[in-house]
N, C-alpha and C positions, 0 to 999 in steps of 0.2 A: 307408638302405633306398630305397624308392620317394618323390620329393619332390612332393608333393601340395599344395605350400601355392602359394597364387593370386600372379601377377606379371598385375594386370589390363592394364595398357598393353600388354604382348607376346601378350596373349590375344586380345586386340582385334585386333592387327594380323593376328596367325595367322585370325584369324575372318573378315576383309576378305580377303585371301589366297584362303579355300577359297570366300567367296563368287564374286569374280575370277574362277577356277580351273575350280567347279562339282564340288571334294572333298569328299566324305562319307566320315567317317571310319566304320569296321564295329567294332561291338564287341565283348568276350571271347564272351560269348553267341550274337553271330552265326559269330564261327568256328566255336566249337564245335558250332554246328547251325546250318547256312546256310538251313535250311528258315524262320529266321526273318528271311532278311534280305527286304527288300520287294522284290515281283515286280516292279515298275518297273526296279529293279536288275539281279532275275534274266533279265528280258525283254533289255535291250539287253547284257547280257553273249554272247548268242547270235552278235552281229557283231562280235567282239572276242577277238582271240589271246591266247594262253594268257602270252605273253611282253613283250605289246604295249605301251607309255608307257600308258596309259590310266589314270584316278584310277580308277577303276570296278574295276580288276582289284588293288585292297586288300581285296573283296571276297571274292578266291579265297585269302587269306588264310587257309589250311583241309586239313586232312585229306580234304575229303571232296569236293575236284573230279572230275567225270568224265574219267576219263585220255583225255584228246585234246588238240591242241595247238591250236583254234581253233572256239572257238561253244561252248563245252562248259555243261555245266549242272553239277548237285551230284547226287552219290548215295551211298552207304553208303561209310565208313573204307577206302582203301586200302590192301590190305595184301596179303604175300605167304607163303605157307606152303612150308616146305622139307621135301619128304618127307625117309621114312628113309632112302630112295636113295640122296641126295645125302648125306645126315649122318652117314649108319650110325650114328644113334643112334635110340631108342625115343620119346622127350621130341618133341612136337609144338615145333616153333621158326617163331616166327610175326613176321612183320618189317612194321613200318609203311614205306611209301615213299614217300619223302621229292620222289622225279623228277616227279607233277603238280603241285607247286608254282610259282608263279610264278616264273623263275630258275633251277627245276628243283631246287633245294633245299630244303630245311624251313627254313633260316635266315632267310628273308624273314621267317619269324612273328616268331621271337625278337626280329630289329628294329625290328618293329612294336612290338613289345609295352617295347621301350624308350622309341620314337618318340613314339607315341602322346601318353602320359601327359604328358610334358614338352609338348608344342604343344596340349592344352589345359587345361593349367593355366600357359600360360605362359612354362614357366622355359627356353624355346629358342624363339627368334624367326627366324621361319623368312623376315619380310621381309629380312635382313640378316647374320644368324649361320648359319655353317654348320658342317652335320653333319660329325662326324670319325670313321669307322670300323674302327679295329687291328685287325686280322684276320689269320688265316692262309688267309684264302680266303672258303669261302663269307657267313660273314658280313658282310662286306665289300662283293659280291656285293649280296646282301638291302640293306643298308642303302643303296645308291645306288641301287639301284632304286625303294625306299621312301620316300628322300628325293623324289626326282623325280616318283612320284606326287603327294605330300604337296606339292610346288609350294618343296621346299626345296634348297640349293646343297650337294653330299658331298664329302667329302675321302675318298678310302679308301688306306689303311695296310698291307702285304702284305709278307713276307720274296721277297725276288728270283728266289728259286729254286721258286717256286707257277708251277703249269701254263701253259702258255701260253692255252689259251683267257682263264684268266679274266684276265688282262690283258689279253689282245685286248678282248674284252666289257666290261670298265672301261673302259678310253680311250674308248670312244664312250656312255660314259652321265655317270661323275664328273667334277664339274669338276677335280679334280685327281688325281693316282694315285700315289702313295710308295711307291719297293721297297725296302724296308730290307734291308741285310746276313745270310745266313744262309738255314736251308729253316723245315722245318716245326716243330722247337723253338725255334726262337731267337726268343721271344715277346719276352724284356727287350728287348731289339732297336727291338722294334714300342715297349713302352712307353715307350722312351729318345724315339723322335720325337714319342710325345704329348706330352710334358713340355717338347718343344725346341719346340712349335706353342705351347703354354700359356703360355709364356713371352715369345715372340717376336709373337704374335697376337691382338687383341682379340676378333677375328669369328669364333673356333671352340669349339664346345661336344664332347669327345669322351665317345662313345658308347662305353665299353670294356666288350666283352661279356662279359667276366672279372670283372666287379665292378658289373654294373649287375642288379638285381633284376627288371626287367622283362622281362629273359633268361628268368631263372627262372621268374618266373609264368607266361610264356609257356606253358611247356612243363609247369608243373605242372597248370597251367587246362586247356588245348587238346590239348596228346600226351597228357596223363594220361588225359582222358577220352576221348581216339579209341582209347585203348587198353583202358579201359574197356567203349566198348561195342562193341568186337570182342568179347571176350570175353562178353557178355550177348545179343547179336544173332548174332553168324557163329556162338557156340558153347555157344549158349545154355543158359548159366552151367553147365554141363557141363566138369568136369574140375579140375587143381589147380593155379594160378598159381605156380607154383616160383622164378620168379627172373625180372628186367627187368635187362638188359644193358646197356648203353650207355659207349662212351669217354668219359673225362673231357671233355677236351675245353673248353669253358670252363665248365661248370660247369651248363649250362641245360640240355639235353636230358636228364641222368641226373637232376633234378629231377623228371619224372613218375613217376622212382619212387617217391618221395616220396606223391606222389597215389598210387598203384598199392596203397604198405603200408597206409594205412590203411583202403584196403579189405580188400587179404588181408594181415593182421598174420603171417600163416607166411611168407610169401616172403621173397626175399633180392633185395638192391639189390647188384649187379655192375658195377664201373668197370672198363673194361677201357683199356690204354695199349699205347706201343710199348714189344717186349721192348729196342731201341736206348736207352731214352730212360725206364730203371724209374723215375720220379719214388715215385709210391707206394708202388710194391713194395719198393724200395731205397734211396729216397731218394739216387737217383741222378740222370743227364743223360748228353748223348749227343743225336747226329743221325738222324733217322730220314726213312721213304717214306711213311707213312700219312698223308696229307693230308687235313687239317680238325682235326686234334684237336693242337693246339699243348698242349707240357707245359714239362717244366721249372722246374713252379712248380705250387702246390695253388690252383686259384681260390678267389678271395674269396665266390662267389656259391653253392661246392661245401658240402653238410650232410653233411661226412663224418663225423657220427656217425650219421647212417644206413644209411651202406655197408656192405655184410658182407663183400663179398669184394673182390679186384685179382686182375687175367688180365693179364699180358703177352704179347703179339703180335708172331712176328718178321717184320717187314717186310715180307722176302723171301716168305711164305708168303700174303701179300697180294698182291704181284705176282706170284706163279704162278699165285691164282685168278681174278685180274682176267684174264690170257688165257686159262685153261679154259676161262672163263664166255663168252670172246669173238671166240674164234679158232672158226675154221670146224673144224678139226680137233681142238677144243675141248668144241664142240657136239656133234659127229657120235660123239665116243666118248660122253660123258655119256649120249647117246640108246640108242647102244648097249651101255649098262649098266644099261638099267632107268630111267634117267631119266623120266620122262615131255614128251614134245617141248613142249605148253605149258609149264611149267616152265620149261625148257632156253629157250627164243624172251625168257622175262622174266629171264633173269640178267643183260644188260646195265644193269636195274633197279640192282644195288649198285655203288656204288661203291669207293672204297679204302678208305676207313674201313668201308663196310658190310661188306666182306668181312671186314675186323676182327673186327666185332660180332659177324658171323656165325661165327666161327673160335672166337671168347670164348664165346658160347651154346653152342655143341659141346662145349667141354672144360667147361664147367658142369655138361653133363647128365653125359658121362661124369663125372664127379669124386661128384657126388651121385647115381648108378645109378640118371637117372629111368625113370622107364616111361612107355607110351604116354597114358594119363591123365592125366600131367604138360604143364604150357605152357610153355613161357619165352620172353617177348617182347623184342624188340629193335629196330634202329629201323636204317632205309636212308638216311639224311640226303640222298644225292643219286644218281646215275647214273652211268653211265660216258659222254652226254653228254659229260660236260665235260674228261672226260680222255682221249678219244681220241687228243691228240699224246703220250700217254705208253705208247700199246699200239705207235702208230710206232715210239717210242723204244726199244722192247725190240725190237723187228721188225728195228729197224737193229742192233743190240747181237747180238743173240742167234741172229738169222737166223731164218727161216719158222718159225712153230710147227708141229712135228711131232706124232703121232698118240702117240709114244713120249712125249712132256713133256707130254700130258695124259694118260696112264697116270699117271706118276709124279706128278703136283697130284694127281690125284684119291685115289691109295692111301697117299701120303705129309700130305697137309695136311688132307683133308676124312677119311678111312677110318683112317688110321693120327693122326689128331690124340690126344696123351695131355694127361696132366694137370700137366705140371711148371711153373714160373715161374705158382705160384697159389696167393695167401695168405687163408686166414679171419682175417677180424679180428676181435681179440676187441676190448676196451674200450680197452686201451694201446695196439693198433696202429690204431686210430683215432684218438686222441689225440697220436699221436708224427706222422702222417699233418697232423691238426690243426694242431699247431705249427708245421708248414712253414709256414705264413702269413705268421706273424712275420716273415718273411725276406724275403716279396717285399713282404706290405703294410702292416705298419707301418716298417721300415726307407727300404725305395724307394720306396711309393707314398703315405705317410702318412697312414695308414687309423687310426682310433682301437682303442687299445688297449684299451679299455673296450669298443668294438662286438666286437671278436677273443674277448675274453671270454664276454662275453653268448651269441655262438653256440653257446659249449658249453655252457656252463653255465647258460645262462637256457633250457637244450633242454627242452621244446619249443617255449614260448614264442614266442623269438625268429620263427622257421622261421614258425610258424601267424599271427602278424602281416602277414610277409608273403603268405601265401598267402590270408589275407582282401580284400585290396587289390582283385582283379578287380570283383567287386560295386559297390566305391567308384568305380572309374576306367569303368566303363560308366555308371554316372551320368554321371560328368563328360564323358563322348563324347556321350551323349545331348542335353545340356544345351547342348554348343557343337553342334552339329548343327541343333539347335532355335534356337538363334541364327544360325547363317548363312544360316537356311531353304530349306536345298536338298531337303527331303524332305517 
């Protein structure tokens, strides 16, 4: 699970480090309400960009940054609502976004929330050991950003075929950068070169977001609750939580639903994946375009016995909404369909996976006939940003976006989306989803068979252990903080 037990020699150095440095680590609590971090903090965050090296900006570590790119302060949950204009559906769909994070992705938290716990309590020594982050992108991203605050050396891990920015933007932050074989499935890939560092390398600790629990709590602690109190604050517990969407993905961000059911025990937790690439739905594989949600394997960190349903997504239907949303001739039909033009100005907000999300929310509502008192949330992990040379790349492929190929995105993928490639799970197809494990992680990654167990079967147990940990490890932030005396 989360390893909490003390290596005081490496803590000590970590502790000398942030003295050195002048890093203050922020804990679960301050993310998820920055109102409590010290105004010392929030004061000189005012001369300090939204993207900047700065240790100071682990702070904006948060749901809840004022969207600007420079001086910004904190204010209420980011988020975006897609009328019925856009969904031709009834079901409010309400999307957290992910682009004012530091990186511009939400993935910096989840990093964090690995990073953290390991540099103070020890078990990663940041004077000498460096961080290793497998990735299909953004988290990778996060984690050399988060190292580099933290005052610690990244390795990051990426398939060859992820966007050009984010290798640009790597090269000038990690010390080193690995493009393994393959696009956005070919995860074994990634995990063959961790294995080939672990083997070969005394000085690297990997951070694999697919099986590191601090992914999880992340996003059950911090997403769960900004999603939370959207709903209690913007809508002022008005209405009926029907379902939380989210791509697999490695396993951490559909973990707020997790937080989300026990608050409303009626709703439904939704994995949505590429239709390229039906891991879930068909216990299949295949190559897919939806970038950020590596599959091809059931993550170790996934509680899929609380899932109820799988949405598969054809690719292709993501890159036609990525240019509705961003083509000039894109925009100007939307607007003149009723769109509303603020609206329309924040679609650049989703990126490839959020247009997923948001395609997965749509056939949800249709499939369950909600109505307009219904909510279903789901989550923008980053922008389009950062995949700008891939609207190029269609540009050159495909030639100018026309008026005509946003007629047909808009009444074929958003208007005409139905319900097919969509399974309810009952208890066996959770189960049979379940034992996929077996195959990536006790076979290849050798993960105990007794822990593979226990997640089902010790439910809910297991799951509710770790989601106690945030309490315990804000202690322990508190406590090295209070030893390095920077506050």
């Amino acid at each position: 699970m989360i390893n909490l037990k003390m290596n005081e020699a490496a803590r000590k150095n970590n502790i000398n480090r942030c003295r050195d440095k002048n890093i203050i680590y922020p804990t679960f609590e301050q993310m998820k309400n920055p109102n409590k971090i010290p105004k010392s903090v929030e004061r000189r965050l005012k001369d300090i960009g939204l993207w900047d090296l700065n240790p100071l900006n682990l702070f904006r570590i948060t749901w809840k940054n004022e969207p600007k790119g420079f001086g910004g302060g904190f204010n209420g949950v980011n988020y975006l609502e897609f009328p019925s204009e856009l969904t031709g559906v009834e079901a409010r769909i309400i999307a957290l976004v992910g682009k004012w994070f530091p990186t511009g992705a939400h993935k910096v938290g989840a990093t964090y929330g690995c990073l953290a716990p390991a540099l103070v309590t020890g078990n990663f020594d940041s004077t000498w050991q460096k961080a290793v982050w497998p990735s299909t992108g953004n988290y990778c991203r996060g984690g050399a950003f988060n190292s580099a605050l933290l005052g610690c050396e990244s390795i990051a891990i990426l398939p060859e075929e992820m966007s050009k920015e984010r290798f640009e933007w790597l090269r000038g932050l990690a010390g080193e950068v690995i493009a393994t074989p393959g696009c956005e499935s070919n995860v074994k890939e990634i995990f063959d070169k961790c294995w080939e560092l672990k083997r070969e390398r005394k000085d690297v600790k990997i951070f694999n977001q697919f099986e590191e629990f601090g992914n999880y709590l992340w996003h059950y602690e911090v997403t769960g609750n900004a999603l939370l109190e959207v709903f209690e604050k913007s809508f002022n517990k008005k209405g009926n939580v029907a379902g939380y969407i989210s791509a697999t993905g490695s396993g951490g961000t559909i973990a707020a639903g997790d937080f989300l059911k026990q608050k409303f025990p009626q709703m439904k937790i939704v994995a949505s994946e590429a239709l390229q690439c039906p891991t879930l739905l068909l216990n299949g594989y295949g190559g897919h375009r939806i970038e950020g949600i590596g599959d091809k394997h059931v993550p170790w960190i996934h509680n899929v016995r609380n899932t109820d349903m799988v949405i598969a997504i054809d690719d292709q239907d993501c890159i036609e909404l990525i240019r509705l949303f961003n083509e000039d001739a894109g925009k100007d039909y939307l607007t003149s369909s009723g769109v509303d033009s603020e609206i329309v100005s924040k679609l650049n907000f989703i990126g490839i996976s959020g247009a997923s999300n948001l395609l997965s929310a749509i056939k949800f509502a249709k499939y369950y006939e909600l109505k307009e008192d219904d909510i279903v949330f789901t989550i923008l992990t980053d922008s389009m940003d950062l995949y700008g040379s891939r609207l190029q790349e269609l540009n050159d492929k495909n030639g100018k976006y026309q008026r005509d190929d946003a007629i047909k995105a808009f009444n074929k993928n958003l208007l005409g989306a139905n319900i097919s490639s969509m399974l309810e799970l009952n208890y066996y197809d959770r189960k049979r989803i379940h034992n996929l494990k077996y195959f990536t992680w006790i076979e290849q990654q050798q993960k105990s068979l007794d822990e593979l167990n226990a997640q089902w079967y010790d439910y809910p147990n297991y799951w509710q252990q770790i989601q106690s940990k945030a309490a315990e490890i804000d202690k322990l932030i508190n406590e090295f903080n209070t030893e390095a005396g920077l506050l």
